[in-house]
VEXLUM-394822 format. One record per atom (N, C-alpha, C): residue in one letter; chain; atom name; x, y, z. Coordinates in Angstrom, 2 decimals, padded with zeros to 5 digits, m for minus. Layout:
! residues N
@aa=a&ch=A&at=CA&c1=X&c2=Y&c3=Z;
...
This chain:
! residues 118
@aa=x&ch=A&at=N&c1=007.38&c2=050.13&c3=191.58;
@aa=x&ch=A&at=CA&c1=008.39&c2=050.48&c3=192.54;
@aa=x&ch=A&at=C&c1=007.96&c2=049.98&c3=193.91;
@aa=x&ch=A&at=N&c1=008.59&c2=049.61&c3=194.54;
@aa=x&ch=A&at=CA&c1=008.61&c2=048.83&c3=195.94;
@aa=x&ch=A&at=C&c1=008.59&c2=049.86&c3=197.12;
@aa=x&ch=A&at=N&c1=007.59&c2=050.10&c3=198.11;
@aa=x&ch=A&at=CA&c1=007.44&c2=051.01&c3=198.97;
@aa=x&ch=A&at=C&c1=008.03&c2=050.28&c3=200.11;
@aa=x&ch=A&at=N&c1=008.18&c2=048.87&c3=200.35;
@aa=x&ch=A&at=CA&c1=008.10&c2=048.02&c3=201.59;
@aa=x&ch=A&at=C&c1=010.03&c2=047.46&c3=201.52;
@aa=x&ch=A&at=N&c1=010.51&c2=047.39&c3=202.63;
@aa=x&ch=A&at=CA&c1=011.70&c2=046.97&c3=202.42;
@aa=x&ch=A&at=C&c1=011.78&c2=045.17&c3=202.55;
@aa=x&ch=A&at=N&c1=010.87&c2=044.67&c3=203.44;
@aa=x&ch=A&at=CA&c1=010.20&c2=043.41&c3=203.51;
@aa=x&ch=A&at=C&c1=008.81&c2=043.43&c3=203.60;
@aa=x&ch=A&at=N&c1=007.90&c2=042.33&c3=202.73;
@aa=x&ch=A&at=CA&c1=006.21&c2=042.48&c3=202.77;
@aa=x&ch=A&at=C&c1=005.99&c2=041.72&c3=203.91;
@aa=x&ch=A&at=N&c1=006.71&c2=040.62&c3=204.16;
@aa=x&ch=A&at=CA&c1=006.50&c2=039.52&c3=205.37;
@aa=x&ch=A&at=C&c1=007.32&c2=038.89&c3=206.44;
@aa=x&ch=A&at=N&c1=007.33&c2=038.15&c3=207.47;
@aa=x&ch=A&at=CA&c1=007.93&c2=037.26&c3=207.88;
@aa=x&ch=A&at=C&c1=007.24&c2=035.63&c3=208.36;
@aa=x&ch=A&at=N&c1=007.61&c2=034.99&c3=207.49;
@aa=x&ch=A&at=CA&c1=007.05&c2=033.48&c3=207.97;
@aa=x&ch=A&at=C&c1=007.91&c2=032.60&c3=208.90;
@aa=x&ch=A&at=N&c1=007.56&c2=032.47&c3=210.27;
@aa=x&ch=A&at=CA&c1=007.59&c2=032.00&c3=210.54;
@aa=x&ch=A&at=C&c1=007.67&c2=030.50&c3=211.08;
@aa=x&ch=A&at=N&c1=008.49&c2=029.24&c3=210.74;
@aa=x&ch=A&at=CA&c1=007.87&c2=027.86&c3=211.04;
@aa=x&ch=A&at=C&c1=007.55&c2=027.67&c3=212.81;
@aa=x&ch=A&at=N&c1=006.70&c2=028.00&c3=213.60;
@aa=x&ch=A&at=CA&c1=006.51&c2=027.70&c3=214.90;
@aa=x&ch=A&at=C&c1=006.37&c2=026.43&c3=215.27;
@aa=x&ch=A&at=N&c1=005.74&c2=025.47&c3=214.43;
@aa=x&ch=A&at=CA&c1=006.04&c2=023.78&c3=214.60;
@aa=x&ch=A&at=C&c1=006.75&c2=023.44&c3=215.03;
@aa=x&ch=A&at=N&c1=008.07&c2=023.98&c3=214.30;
@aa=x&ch=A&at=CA&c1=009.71&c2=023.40&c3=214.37;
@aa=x&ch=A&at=C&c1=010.13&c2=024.32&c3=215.64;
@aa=x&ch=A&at=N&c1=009.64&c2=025.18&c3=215.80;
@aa=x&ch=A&at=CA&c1=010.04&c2=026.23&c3=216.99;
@aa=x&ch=A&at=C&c1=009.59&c2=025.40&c3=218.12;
@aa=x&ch=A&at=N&c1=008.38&c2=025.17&c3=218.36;
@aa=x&ch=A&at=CA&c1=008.02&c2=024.39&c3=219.38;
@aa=x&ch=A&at=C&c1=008.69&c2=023.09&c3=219.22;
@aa=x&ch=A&at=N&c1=009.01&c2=022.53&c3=218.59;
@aa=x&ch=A&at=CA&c1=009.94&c2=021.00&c3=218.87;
@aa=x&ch=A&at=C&c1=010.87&c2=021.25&c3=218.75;
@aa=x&ch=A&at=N&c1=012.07&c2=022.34&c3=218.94;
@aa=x&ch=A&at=CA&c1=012.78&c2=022.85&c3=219.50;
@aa=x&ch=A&at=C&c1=013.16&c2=023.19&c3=220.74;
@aa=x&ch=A&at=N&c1=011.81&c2=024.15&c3=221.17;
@aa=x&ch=A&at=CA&c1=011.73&c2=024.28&c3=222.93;
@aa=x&ch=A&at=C&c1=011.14&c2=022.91&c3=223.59;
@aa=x&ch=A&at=N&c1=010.94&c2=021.51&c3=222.81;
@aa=x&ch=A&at=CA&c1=010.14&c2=020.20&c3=223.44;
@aa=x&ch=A&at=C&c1=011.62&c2=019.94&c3=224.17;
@aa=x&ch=A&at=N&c1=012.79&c2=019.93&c3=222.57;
@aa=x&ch=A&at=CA&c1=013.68&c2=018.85&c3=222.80;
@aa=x&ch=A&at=C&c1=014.94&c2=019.51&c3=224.15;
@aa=x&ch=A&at=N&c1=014.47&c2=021.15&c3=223.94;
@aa=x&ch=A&at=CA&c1=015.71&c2=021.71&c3=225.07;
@aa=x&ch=A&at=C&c1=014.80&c2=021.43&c3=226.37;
@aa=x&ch=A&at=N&c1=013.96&c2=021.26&c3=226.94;
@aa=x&ch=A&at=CA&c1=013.54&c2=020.97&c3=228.38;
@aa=x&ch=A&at=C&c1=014.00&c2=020.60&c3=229.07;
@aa=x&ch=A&at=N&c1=014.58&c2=019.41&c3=228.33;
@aa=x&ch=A&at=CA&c1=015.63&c2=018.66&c3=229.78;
@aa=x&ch=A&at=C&c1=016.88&c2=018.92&c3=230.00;
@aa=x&ch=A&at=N&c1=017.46&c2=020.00&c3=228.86;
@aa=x&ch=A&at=CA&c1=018.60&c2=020.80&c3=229.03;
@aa=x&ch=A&at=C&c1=019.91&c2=019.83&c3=228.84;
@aa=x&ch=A&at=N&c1=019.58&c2=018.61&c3=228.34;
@aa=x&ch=A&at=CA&c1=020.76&c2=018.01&c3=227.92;
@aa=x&ch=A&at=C&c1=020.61&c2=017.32&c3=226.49;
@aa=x&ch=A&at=N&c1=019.78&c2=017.95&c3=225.76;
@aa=x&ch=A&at=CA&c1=020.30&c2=018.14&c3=224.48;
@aa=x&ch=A&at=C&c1=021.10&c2=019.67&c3=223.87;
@aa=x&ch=A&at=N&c1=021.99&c2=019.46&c3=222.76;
@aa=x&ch=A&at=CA&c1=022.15&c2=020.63&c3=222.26;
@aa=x&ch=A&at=C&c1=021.34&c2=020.69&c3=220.80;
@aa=x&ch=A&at=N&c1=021.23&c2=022.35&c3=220.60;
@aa=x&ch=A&at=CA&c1=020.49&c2=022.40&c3=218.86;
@aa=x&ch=A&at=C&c1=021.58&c2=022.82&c3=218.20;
@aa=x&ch=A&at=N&c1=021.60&c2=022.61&c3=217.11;
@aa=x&ch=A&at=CA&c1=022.60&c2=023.34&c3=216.19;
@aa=x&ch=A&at=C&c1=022.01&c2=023.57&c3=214.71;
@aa=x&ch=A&at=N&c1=021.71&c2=024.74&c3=214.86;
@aa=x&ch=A&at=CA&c1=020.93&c2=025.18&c3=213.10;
@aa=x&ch=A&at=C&c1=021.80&c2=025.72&c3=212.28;
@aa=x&ch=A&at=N&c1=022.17&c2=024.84&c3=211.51;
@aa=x&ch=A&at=CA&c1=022.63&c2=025.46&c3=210.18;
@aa=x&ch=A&at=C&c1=022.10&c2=025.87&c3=208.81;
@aa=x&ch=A&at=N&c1=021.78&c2=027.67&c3=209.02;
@aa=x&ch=A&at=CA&c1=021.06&c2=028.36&c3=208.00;
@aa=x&ch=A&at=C&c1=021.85&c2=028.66&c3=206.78;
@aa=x&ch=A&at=N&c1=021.38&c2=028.48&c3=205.82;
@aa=x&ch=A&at=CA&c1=022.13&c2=029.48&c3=204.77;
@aa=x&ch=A&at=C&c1=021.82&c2=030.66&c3=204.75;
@aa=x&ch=A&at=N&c1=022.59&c2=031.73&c3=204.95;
@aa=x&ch=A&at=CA&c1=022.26&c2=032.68&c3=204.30;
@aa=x&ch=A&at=C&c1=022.70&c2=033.45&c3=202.87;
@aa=x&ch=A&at=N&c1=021.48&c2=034.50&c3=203.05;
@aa=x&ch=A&at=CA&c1=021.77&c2=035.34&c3=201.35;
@aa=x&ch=A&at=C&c1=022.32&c2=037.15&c3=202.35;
@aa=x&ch=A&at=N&c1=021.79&c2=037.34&c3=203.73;
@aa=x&ch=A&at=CA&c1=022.49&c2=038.80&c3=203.52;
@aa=x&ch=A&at=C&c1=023.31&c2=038.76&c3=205.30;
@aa=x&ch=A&at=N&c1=023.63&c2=039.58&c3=205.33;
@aa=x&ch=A&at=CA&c1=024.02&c2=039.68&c3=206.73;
@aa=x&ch=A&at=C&c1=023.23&c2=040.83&c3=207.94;
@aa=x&ch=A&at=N&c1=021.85&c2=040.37&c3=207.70;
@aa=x&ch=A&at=CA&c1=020.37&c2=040.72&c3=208.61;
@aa=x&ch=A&at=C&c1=019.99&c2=039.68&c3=209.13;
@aa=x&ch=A&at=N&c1=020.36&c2=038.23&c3=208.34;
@aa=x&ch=A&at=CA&c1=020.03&c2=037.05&c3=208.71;
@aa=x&ch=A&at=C&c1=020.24&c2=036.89&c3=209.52;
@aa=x&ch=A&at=N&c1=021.45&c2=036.87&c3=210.43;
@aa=x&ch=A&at=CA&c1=021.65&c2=036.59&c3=211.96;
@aa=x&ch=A&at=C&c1=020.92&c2=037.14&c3=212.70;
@aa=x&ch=A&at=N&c1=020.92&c2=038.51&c3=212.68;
@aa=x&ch=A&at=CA&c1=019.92&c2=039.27&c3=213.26;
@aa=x&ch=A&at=C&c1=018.53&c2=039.17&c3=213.56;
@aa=x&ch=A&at=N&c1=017.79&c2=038.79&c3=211.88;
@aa=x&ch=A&at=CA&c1=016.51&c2=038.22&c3=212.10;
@aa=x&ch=A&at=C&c1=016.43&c2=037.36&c3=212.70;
@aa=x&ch=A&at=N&c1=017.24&c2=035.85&c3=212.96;
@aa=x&ch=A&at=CA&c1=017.47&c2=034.65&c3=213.32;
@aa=x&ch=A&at=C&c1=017.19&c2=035.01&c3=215.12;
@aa=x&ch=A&at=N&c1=017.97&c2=035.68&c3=215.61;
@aa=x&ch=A&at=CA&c1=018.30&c2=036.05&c3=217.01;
@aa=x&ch=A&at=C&c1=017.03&c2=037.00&c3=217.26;
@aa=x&ch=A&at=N&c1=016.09&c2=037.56&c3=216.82;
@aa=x&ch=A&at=CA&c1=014.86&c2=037.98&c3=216.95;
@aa=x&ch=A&at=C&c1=013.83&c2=037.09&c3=216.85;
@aa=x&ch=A&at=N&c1=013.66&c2=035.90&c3=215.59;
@aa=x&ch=A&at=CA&c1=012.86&c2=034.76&c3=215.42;
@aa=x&ch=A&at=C&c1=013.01&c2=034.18&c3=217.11;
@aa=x&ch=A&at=N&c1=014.51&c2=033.75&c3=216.72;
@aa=x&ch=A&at=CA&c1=014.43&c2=033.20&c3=218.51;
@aa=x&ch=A&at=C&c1=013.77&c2=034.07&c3=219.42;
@aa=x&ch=A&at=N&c1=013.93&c2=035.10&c3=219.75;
@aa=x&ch=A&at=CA&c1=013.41&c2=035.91&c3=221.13;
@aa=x&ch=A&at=C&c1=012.06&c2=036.22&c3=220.60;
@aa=x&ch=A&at=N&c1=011.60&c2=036.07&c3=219.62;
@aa=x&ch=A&at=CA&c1=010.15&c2=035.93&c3=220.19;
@aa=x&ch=A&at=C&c1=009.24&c2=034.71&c3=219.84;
@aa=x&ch=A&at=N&c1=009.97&c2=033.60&c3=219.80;
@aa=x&ch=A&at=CA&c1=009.85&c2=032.58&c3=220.00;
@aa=x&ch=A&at=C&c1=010.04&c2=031.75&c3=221.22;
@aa=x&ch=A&at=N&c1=010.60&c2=032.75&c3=222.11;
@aa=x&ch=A&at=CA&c1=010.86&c2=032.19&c3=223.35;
@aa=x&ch=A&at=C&c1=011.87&c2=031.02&c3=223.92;
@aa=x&ch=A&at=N&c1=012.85&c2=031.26&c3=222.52;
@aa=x&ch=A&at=CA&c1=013.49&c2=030.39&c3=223.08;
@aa=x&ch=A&at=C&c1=015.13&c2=030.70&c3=223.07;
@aa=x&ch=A&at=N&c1=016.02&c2=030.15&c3=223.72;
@aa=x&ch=A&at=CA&c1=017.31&c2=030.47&c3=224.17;
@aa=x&ch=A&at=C&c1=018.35&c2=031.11&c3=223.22;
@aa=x&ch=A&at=N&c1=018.65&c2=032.55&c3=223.51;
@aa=x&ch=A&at=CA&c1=019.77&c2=032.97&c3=222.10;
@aa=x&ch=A&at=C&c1=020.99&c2=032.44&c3=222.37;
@aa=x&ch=A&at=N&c1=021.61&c2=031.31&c3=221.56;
@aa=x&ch=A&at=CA&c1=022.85&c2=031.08&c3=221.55;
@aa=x&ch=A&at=C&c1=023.94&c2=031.88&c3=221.06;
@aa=x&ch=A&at=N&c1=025.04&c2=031.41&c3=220.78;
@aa=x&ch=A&at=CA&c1=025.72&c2=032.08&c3=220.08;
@aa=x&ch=A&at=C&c1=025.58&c2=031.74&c3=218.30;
@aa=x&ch=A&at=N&c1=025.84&c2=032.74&c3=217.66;
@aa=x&ch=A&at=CA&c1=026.13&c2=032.47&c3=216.36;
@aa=x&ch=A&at=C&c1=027.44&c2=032.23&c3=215.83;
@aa=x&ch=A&at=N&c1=027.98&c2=031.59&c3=214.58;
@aa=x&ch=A&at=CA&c1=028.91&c2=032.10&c3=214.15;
@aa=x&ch=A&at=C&c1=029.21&c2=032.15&c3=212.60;
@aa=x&ch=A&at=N&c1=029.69&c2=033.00&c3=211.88;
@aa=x&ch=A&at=CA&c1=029.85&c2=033.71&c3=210.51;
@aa=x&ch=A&at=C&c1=031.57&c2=033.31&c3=210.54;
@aa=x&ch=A&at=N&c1=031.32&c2=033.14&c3=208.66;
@aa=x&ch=A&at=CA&c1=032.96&c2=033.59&c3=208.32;
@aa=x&ch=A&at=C&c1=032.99&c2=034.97&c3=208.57;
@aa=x&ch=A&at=N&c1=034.20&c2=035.26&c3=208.99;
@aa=x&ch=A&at=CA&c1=035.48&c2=036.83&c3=208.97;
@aa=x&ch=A&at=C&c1=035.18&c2=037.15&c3=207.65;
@aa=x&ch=A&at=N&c1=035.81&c2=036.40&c3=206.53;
@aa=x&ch=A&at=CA&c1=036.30&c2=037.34&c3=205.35;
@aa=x&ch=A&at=C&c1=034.83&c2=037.46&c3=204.81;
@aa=x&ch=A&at=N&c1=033.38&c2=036.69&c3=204.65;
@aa=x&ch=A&at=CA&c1=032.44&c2=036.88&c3=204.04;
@aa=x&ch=A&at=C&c1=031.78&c2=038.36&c3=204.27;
@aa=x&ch=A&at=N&c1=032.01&c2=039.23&c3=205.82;
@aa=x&ch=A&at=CA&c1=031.67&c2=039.93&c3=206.09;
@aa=x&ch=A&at=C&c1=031.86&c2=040.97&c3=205.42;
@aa=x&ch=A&at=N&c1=030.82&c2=041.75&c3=205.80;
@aa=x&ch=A&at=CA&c1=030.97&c2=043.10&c3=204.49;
@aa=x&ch=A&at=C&c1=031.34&c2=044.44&c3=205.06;
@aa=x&ch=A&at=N&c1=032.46&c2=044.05&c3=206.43;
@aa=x&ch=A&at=CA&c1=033.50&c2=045.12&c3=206.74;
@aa=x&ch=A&at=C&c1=033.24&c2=046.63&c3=206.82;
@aa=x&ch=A&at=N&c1=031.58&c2=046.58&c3=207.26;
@aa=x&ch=A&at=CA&c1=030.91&c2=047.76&c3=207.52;
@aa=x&ch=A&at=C&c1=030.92&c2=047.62&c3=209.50;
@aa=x&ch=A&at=N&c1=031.65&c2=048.93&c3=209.63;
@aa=x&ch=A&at=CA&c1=031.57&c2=048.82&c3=211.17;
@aa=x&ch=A&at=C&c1=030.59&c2=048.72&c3=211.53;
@aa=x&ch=A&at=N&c1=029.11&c2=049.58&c3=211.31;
@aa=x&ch=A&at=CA&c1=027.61&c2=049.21&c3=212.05;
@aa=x&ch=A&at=C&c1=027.12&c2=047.80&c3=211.63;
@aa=x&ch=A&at=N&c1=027.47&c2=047.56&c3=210.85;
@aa=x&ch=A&at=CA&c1=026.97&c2=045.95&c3=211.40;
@aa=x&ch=A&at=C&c1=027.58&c2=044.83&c3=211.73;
@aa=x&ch=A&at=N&c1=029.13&c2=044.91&c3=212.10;
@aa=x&ch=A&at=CA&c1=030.00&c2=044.29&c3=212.64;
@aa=x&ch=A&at=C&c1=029.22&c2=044.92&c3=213.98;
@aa=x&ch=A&at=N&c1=029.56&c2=045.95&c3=214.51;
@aa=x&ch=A&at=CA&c1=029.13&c2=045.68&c3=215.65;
@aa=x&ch=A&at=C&c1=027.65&c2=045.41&c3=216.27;
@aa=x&ch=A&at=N&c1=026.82&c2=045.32&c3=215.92;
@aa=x&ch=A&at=CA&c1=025.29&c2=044.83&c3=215.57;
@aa=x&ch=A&at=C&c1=025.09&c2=043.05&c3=215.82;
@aa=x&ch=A&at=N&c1=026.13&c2=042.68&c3=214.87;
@aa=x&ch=A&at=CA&c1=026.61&c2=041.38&c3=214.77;
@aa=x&ch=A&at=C&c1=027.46&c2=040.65&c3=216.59;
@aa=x&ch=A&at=N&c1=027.93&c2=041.43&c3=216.51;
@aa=x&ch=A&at=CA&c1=028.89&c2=041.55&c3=217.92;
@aa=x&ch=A&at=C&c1=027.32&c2=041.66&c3=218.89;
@aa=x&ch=A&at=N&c1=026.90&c2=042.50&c3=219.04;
@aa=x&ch=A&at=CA&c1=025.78&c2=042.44&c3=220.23;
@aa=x&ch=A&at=C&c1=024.33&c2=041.27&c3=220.02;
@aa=x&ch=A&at=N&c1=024.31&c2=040.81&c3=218.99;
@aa=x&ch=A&at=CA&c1=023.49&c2=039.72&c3=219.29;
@aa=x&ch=A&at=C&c1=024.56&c2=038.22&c3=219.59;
@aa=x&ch=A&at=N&c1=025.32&c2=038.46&c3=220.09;
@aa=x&ch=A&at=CA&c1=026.19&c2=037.04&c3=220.24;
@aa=x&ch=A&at=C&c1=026.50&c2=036.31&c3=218.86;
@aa=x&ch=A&at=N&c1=027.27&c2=036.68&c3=217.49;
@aa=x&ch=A&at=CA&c1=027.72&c2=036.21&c3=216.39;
@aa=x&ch=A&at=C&c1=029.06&c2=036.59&c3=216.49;
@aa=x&ch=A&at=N&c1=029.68&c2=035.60&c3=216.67;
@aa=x&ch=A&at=CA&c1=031.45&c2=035.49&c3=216.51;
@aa=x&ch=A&at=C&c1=031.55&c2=035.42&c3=215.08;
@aa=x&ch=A&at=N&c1=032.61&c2=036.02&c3=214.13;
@aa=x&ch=A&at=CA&c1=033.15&c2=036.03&c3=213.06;
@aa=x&ch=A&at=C&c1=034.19&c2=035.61&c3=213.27;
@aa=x&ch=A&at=N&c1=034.48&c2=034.08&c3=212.26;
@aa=x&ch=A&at=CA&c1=035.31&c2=033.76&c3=212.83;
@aa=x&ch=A&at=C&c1=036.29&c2=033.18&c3=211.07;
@aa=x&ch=A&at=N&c1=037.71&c2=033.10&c3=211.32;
@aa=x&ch=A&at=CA&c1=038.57&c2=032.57&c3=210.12;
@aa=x&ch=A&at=C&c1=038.17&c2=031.45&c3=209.15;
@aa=x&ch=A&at=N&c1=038.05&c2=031.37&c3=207.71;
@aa=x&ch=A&at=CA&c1=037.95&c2=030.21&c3=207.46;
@aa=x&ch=A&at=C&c1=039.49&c2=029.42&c3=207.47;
@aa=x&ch=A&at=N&c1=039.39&c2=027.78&c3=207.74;
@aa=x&ch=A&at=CA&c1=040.51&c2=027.51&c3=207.80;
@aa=x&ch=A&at=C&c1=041.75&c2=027.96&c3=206.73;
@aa=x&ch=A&at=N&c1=042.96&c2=027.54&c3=207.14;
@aa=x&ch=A&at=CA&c1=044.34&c2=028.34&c3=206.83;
@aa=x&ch=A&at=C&c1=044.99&c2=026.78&c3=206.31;
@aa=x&ch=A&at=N&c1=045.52&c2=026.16&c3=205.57;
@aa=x&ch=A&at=CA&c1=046.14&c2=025.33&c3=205.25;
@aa=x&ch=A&at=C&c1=047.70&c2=024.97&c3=206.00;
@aa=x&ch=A&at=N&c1=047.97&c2=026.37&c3=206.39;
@aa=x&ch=A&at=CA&c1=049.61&c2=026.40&c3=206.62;
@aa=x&ch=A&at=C&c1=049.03&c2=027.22&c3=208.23;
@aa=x&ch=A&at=N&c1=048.01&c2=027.32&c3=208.70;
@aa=x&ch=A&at=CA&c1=048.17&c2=027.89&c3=209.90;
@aa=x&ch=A&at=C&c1=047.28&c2=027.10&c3=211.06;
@aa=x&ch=A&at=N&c1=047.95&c2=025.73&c3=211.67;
@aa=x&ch=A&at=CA&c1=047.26&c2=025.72&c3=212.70;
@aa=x&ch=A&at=C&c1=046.16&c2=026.25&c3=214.04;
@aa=x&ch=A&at=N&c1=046.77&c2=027.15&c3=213.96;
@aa=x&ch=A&at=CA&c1=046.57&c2=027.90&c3=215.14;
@aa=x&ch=A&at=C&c1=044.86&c2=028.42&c3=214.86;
@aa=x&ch=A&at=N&c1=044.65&c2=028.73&c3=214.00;
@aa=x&ch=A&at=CA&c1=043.72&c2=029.55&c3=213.52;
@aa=x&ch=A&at=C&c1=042.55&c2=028.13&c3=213.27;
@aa=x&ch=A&at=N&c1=042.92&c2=026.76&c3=212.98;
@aa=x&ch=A&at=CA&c1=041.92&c2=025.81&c3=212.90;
@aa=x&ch=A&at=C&c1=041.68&c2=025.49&c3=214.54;
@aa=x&ch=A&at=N&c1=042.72&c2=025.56&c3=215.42;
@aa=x&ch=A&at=CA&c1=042.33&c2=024.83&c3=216.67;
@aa=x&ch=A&at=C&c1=041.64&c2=025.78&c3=217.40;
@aa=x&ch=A&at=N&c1=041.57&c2=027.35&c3=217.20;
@aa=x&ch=A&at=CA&c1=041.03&c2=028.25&c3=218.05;
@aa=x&ch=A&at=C&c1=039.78&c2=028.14&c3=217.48;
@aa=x&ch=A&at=N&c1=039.67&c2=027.79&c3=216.11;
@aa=x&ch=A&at=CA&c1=037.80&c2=027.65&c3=215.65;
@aa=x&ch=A&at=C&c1=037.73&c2=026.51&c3=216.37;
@aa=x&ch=A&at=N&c1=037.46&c2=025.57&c3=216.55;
@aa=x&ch=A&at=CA&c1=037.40&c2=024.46&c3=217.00;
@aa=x&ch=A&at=C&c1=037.13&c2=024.64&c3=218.28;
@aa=x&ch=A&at=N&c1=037.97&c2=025.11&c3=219.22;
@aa=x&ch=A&at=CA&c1=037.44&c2=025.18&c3=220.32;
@aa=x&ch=A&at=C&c1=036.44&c2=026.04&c3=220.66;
@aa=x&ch=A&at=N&c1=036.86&c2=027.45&c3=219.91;
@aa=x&ch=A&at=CA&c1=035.10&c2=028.07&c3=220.34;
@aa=x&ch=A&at=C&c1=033.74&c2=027.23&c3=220.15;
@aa=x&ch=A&at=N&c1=033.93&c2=026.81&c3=218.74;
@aa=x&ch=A&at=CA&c1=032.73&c2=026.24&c3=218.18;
@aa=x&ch=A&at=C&c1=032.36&c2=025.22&c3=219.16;
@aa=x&ch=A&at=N&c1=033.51&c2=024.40&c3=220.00;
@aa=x&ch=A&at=CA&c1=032.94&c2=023.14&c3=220.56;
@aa=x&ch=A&at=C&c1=032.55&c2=024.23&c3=221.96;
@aa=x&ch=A&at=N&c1=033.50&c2=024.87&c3=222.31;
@aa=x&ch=A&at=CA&c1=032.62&c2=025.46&c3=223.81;
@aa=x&ch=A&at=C&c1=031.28&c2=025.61&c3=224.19;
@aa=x&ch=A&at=N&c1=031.00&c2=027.03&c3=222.50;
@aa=x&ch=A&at=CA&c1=029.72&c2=027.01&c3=222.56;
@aa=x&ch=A&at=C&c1=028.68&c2=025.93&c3=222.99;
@aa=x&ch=A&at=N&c1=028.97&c2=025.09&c3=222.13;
@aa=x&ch=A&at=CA&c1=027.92&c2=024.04&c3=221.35;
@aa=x&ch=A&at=C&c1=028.07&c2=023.43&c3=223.27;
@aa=x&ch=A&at=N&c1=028.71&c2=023.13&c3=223.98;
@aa=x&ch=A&at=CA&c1=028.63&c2=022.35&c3=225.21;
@aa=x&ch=A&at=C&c1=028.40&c2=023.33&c3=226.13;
@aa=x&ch=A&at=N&c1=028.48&c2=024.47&c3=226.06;
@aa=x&ch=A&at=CA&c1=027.92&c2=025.32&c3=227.32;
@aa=x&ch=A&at=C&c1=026.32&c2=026.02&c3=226.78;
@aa=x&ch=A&at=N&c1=025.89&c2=025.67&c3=225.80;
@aa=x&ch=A&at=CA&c1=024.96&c2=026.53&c3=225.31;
@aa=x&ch=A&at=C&c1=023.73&c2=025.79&c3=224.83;
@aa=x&ch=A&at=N&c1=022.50&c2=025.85&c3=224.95;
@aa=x&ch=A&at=CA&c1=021.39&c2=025.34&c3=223.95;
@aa=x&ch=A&at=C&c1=021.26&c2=025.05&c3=222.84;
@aa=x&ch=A&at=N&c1=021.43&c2=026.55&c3=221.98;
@aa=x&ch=A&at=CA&c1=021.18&c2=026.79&c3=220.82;
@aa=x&ch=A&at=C&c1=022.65&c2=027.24&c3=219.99;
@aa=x&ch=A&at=N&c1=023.28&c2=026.44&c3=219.35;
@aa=x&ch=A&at=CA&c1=024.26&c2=027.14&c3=218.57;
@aa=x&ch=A&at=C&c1=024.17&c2=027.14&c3=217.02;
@aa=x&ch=A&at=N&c1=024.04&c2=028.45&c3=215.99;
@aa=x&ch=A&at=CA&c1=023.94&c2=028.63&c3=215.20;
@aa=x&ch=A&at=C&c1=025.08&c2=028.65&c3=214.15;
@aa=x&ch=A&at=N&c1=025.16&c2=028.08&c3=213.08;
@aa=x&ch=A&at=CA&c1=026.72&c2=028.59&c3=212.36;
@aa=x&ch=A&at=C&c1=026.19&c2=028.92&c3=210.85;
@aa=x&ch=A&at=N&c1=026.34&c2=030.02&c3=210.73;
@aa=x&ch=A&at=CA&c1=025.75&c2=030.21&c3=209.41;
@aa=x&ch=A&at=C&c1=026.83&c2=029.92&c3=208.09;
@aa=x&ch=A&at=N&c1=025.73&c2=029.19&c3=207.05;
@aa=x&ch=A&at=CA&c1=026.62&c2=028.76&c3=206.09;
@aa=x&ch=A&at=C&c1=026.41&c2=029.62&c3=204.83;
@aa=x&ch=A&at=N&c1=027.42&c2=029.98&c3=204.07;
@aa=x&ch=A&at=CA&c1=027.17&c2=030.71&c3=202.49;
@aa=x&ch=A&at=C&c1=027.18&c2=030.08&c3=201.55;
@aa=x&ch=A&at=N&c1=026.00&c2=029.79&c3=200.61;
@aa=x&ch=A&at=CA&c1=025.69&c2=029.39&c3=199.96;
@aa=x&ch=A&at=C&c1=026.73&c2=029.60&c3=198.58;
């Protein structure tokens, strides 16, 4: 039986540091696309960063993947992760408003994250 809810966290700091090499001059952007398996991942992600020292961007998640638990919708909400529509075939509106967040971010921001489901 398992006493520990996680035994570890590994870290890659290599890639962390050539991360904070390539943002120095502040005119590159990063964009990490993680897979995830739960929805802590963002969370851990946005902690890896802060104590890694380096810039929390925004995140962003599908809407419907979410698991429609208010405490971690809003959890999600306070580390900067937008949940956002997957596209609509018959609904414009809903592809051009992803689109523009996603591009805002990504041009006003360092680090933008979009997590993908495997």
């Amino acid at each position: 039986m398992a006493h520990h809810l996680i035994y570890g966290l590994h870290i890659d700091f290599e890639s962390q540091d050539r991360m904070k090499k390539l943002g120095k001059d502040r005119k590159n952007r990063i964009i990490m696309l993680p897979l995830f398996k739960t929805y802590g991942d963002p969370i851990l992600m946005h902690y890896i960063n802060y104590i890694s020292e380096l810039e929390l961007g925004f995140s962003f998640g599908i809407q419907e993947d979410s698991p429609k638990i208010n405490f971690v919708d809003q959890l999600l909400r306070k580390v900067g992760c937008f949940l956002i529509q997957r596209q609509k075939q018959h609904d414009p509106s809903i592809n051009y408003v992803n689109q523009s967040l996603i591009e805002e971010s990504i041009e006003s921001n360092m680090y933008t994250t979009i997590f993908m489901n495997d």
